[in-house]
Phi, psi and omega in degrees: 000025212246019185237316145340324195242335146317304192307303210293318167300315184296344182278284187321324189278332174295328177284323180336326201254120181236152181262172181291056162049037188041053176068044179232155182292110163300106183224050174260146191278354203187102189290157198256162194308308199278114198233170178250163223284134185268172205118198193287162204288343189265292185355284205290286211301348176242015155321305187299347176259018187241148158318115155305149171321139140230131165310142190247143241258128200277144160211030179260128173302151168258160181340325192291312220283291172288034211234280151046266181286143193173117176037046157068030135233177189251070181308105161226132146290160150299322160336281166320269163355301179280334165281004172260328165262016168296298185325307207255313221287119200307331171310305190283302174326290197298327182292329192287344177276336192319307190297311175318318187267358183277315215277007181248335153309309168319322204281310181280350164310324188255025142217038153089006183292183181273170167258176189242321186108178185209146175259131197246053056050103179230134181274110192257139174297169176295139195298332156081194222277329154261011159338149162316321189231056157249180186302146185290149162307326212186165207227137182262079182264169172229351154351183166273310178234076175310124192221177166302124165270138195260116224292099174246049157224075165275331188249009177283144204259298104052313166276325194240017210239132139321129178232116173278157181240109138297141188245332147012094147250047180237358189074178195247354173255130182267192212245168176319153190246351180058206184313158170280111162313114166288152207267106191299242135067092164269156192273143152228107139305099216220144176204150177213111184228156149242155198223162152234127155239108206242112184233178167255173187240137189259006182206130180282009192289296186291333181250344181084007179253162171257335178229159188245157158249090187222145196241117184230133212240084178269146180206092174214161207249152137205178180222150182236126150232178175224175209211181192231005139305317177133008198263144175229110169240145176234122184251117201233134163233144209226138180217155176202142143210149263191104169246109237186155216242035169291161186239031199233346210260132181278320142248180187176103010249148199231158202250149157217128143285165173183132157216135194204114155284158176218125177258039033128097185257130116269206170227301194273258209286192189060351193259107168156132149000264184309350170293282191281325161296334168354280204281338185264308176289327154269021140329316208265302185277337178311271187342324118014272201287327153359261149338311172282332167286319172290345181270335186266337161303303199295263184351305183282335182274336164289310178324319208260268181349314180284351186256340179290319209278313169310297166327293189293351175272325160301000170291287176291343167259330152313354192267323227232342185286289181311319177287308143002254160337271206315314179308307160324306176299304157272011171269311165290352162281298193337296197325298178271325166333294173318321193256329167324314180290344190246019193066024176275312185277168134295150177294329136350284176300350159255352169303327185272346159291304193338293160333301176304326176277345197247341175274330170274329195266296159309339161306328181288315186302283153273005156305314173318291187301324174261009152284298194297352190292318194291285164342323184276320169262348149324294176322306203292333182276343190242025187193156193260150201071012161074272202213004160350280200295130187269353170268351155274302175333320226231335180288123176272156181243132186250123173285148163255349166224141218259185167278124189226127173261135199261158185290315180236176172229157186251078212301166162209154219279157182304285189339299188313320183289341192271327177276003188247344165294292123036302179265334183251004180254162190288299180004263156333282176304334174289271209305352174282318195283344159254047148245352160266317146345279177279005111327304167282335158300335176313316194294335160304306183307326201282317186310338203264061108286013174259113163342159201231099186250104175227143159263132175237144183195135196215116180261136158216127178252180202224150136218166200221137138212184171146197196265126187304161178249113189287351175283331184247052175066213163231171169224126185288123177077028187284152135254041175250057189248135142155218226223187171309297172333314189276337169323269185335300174304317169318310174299334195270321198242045162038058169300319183210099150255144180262159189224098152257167172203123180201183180228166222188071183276117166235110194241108199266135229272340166212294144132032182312319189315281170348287160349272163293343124280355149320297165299333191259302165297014180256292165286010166270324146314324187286322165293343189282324177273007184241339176286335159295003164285323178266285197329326181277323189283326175327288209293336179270359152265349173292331202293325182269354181253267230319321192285332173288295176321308171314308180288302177303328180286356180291285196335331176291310178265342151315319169269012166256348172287306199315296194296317181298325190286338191267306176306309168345280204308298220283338177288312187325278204311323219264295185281006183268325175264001148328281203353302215271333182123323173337309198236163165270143207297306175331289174294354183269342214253329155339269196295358175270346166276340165318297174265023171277320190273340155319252164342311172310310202286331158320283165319294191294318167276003194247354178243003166266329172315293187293346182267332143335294211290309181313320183287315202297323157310329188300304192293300197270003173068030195243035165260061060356301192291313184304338172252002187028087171225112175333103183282003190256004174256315183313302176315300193265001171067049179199095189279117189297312177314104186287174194304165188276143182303168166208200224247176175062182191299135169243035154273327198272132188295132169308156182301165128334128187285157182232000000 
C-alpha cells in the first residue's frame, strides 16, 4: 500500500500549486474583499471551501443624531443634516455595498468565471412639501378677499415617494458571453477505489485458470489550469496495482503508473491575453463604475437633504408669516370691537375682523401642518428605521440656520458651467467607462467567428513493476522486478516515455450563430455609445435649464422684496388714514392680506433661490465640493466632525441610542 501514500502525498504538494494568475499585475487600486484566510496550512487550505465573512448590516442610528436633541427637539444646521444623513441614510447603505459586489466580479473574472454583473439603480429622496409637486408656500390672488387654502395632500404618496435614476447605458439584454474563459483556479481530482473480479474463463491458454480472479487497487490525482493565453494544461498521475490467481501472468502481483501532461493552445478563436482577461478588465471598470455610482448616490442625497432642509425653514418662516398675519388680524378685531363699543363704527365691522381672524388663524393651522409633515420627511431621510424610534417620532426639528440671498451675484457662462459639469460629473463618467466595457465584450463576440483551431501535445511517462510469478517461470534481467518505488524511478527517469503532438480543427460550414452575435453585439455598442451621447446632451441642458432657473429665482425674489416692501409701506399708509376716518374696515383688512401674501411670496422666493442654487451644484457635479463633504468619510459612514454647539444648558443629556 506504500504507493497509497505516495499518491497522497503528491496530491498535497499538487494543491499547494497555483499560478500567478496567469502573470498578470495586480494594479487596481483596491485589493478585492474576500482574501484568503491567513493562519495554519489546514487553514489556508480548506479557506477556499468555506463562506467569506460578510458583516451584517447596522440598521441602529448613530450617536450625532441623538448629540442633537435637547427636551425633545432636534436642533439641525444644514451641517448637521447632512453629516446625519451621510451616517444613517439607508440609500447612501445600499449603495456602500455596491463597491463590495463589484469586488466579488473581480474575484470571479481572476478565476475565470462570468460576470454577474451590477445594479446602477440611484435612489433620489422624495420632492417633500416643497417640492415640484408639491402645495405652494402661498397662493397669488388678485382677488378683494384673498383667503387661505387648506392643503389635502398631506397623504399624497406623490410627496413622500422615492424616485429612482438608472445610471445604466447599456440595457438590460446582455451581450454574447464569446470564447469560453480558461479556468485561472486549478482543479484537482482525485479518485481511489477497489474492485474484486471473479469471471470464467472459456480457454486456459492466456490465464492457465478456468475462472480468473483479480483484486484492483486504483489511485489517481489530476489537476486542470488555464494560463491566459488561452492554454489548458492537464496534468494526470494514474496508479493501479492488480493482483490475480492467473498462473500465465508473468507478475503478480504488479503494480502500473503514468504521469502525463497534456497542453492544449488554441491559435485561432480563444488565443490571446488580451482576449481572455476581457472579463478581469471589465471588472476592473465595472468596480469603477461602482464607485462613481455610489459617489452620484452621496450627491443626490446631500442634494436632496439640502433642498428638503430648505423647504423646511421656508415652512417655518412662512409659519412666522402666518403667525404674524393672526397677530394683525386680532389687534383690528380689538381695534374695532373698541371703537364699536364707543359708537364710532357699525357693528358690521367687527363681524369683518372676526372673518378676518378666523381666515388667519386657518392659514397658520395650516402652516402648522406643513411643517411637521415636512418634519416627518426630513425625519425619515436622515435617519435609519424611519420613524421607529419613538423619541425621533415626537421630535420637533427646530433649523438653525436660516436663508440668505447674497446682495450680488458673481454669474458664470453657461460654457464654463457645462465644461466643470463634463469633468465632474459620475453619471457622465460612469457611462463613459461601461461603453468600454462593451467594447470589450465585442472583442469576444468578434473572436469566436473564427474558427476553433488547437495545438494539443501530450508527454507521458509509464512505469510497471512487480513480483514474478513463480508459476510462469523467470525472465533473466528483467527490470520491473520490485515494488511501488520502482514504478516511480521508472516515471522520473522516463524509462518508457511517450510523445503526441496534433492539431485539432473545428470548422463550422456557415457559422450563423457566431454571425448573429457579432453583429448584434455591434450594435448594441452602438446604442450604448449613442445613449452616452444623449446623458451628455442632459447634462448640457440640465446644466442650462438650472443656470436660467437660478437667474429667474433671483429675478424673482428681487421682485418679491421689491413687492413685500411696497405692500408694507400701502398697509402704513391704509391704517394711518383709518385712523383719521378716510378709509374702511374692509380695505385695511384687503391689505393685511396683501402683505401677508407679500411676505408669504418672499419666503417662498427666497427658497426657491436656494433650491436653484442647490440644483444647480447637481447639474454641475460640485456639490460635494460645496458642502465639504469627504467621499472616503461617506464610504465609511463617519462623518469626523463633531455636531454643531446648540442652543440651552450641555449638561443636558441626549435621548438614548436606538
Amino acid at each position: 500500500m506504500r504507493f497509497l501514500i505516495y499518491s497522497a502525498l503528491l496530491l498535497i504538494f499538487a494543491s499547494g500549486f497555483a499560478p500567478a494568475q496567469s502573470g498578470e499585475k495586480r494594479t487596481d487600486d483596491r485589493t478585492p474583499q474576500i482574501r484568503p484566510s491567513k493562519g495554519t496550512l489546514l487553514s489556508r487550505f480548506v479557506s477556499p471551501y468555506r463562506p467569506p465573512e460578510v458583516s451584517p448590516v447596522s440598521l441602529q442610528n448613530s450617536q450625532r443624531i441623538f448629540d442633537l436633541m435637547r427636551a425633545g427637539q432636534l436642533y439641525l444646521s444644514l451641517d448637521d443634516a447632512i453629516a446625519v444623513a451621510l451616517e444613517n441614510n439607508l440609500d447612501i447603505e445600499l449603495e456602500r455595498l455596491l463597491p463590495k459586489i463589484s469586488d466579488t466580479d473581480l474575484l470571479r473574472a481572476r478565476g475565470g468565471g462570468l460576470l454577474r454583473g451590477l445594479s446602477l439603480l440611484v435612489n433620489e429622496l422624495p420632492p417633500g412639501i416643497g417640492g415640484p409637486n408639491g402645495p405652494l408656500l402661498t397662493n397669488l390672488t388678485s382677488g378683494s378677499t384673498p383667503g387661505p387654502t387648506v392643503n389635502t395632500n398631506f397623504s399624497d404618496l406623490a410627496l413622500i415617494s422615492q424616485q429612482q435614476n438608472d445610471l445604466s447605458v447599456i440595457g438590460t439584454i446582455p451581450m454574447a458571453t464569446g470564447p469560453a474563459i480558461p479556468q485561472y483556479d486549478p482543479a484537482i481530482s482525485a479518485q481511489v477505489n477497489g474492485q474484486h473480479l471473479t469471471v470464467p474463463e472459456y480457454s486456459t491458454v492466456l490465464t492457465g485458470t478456468n475462472w480468473l480472479a483479480q483484486n484492483a487497487l486504483n489511485a489517481n490525482v489530476g489537476m486542470n489550469v488555464g494560463l491566459s493565453a488561452g492554454t489548458q494544461i492537464s496534468i494526470n498521475f494514474d496508479n493501479s496495482r492488480y493482483s490475480t490467481n492467473a498462473t500465465r501472468y508473468t507478475y503478480n502481483p504488479f503494480v502500473n503508473s503514468s504521469l502525463g501532461f497534456t497542453i492544449t493552445q488554441p491559435l485561432l478563436q480563444g488565443f490571446g491575453p488580451s482576449l481572455n482577461k476581457r472579463y478581469i478588465r471589465i471588472a476592473r471598470n465595472s468596480r469603477k463604475v461602482a464607485d462613481l455610482v455610489f459617489r452620484q448616490q452621496v450627491i443626490d442625497t446631500v442634494s436632496g437633504v439640502a433642498r428638503l432642509y430648505t423647504d423646511l425653514v421656508s415652512l417655518n418662516e412662512d409659519l412666522k408669516v402666518k403667525q404674524e398675519s393672526l397677530r394683525l388680524a386680532e389687534r383690528l378685531y380689538e381695534d374695532n370691537r373698541s371703537q364699536v363699543e364707543q359708537g364710532t363704527q357699525a357693528p358690521i365691522e367687527v363681524t369683518r375682523a372676526n372673518a378676518s381672524v378666523a381666515a388667519s388663524r386657518q392659514a397658520l393651522i395650516v402652516a402648522e401642518g406643513l411643517v411637521r409633515q415636512q418634519e416627518l420627511i426630513v425625519k425619515t431621510a436622515i435617519t435609519r428605521g424611519g420613524l421607529a424610534n419613538p423619541q425621533l417620532l415626537t421630535a420637533h426639528i427646530i433649523p438653525l440656520d436660516t436663508l440668505s440671498v447674497p446682495d450680488q451675484e458673481t454669474p458664470a457662462s453657461v460654457e464654463n458651467l457645462v465644461g466643470e459639469a463634463l469633468r465632474n460629473r459620475p453619471d457622465l463618467a460612469g457611462a463613459g467607462l461601461q461603453v468600454d466595457n462593451s467594447e470589450i465584450s465585442l472583442q469576444g463576440s468578434l473572436n469566436a467567428l473564427k474558427p476553433r483551431l488547437d495545438l494539443v501535445g501530450t508527454v507521458q511517462n509509464s512505469g510497471m513493476a512487480g513480483d514474478l510469478n513463480p508459476l510462469a517461470g523467470t525472465i533473466p534481467g528483467s527490470v520491473n522486478l520490485g515494488g511501488y518505488g520502482t514504478v516511480l524511478g521508472q516515471l522520473f527517469r522516463r524509462d518508457f516515455p511517450s510523445y503526441e503532438v496534433g492539431l485539432q480543427l473545428t470548422l463550422p460550414l456557415r457559422n450563423r450563430v457566431a454571425q448573429a452575435d457579432a453583429v448584434r453585439d455591434e450594435l448594441q455598442v452602438r446604442q450604448a455609445q449613442v445613449r452616452r451621447q444623449q446623458l451628455e446632451d442632459q447634462v448640457r441642458l440640465e446644466v442650462a435649464d438650472a443656470e436660467e432657473s437660478l437667474r429667474q429665482a433671483r429675478a424673482a425674489y428681487d421682485a418679491a422684496v421689491e413687492a413685500r416692501r411696497l405692500q408694507e409701506q400701502s398697509v402704513s399708509v391704509e391704517q394711518q388714514t383709518f385712523a383719521v376716518g378716510l378709509s374702511t374696515n374692509l380695505t385695511v383688512i384687503q391689505y393685511q392680506n396683501y402683505l401677508a401674501q407679500a411676505r408669504s411670496t418672499e419666503v417662498a422666493s427666497k427658497g426657491a433661490y436656494i433650491k436653484a442654487k442647490i440644483a444647480l451644484q447637481r447639474a454641475t457635479g460640485t456639490t460635494m465640493d460645496s458642502h465639504h463633504v469627504a467621499i472616503d468619510e461617506a464610504y465609511r459612514g463617519s462623518i469626523t466632525h463633531p455636531p454643531g454647539p446648540l442652543p440651552g444648558p450641555a449638561s443636558q443629556t441626549a435621548p438614548g441610542r436606538r
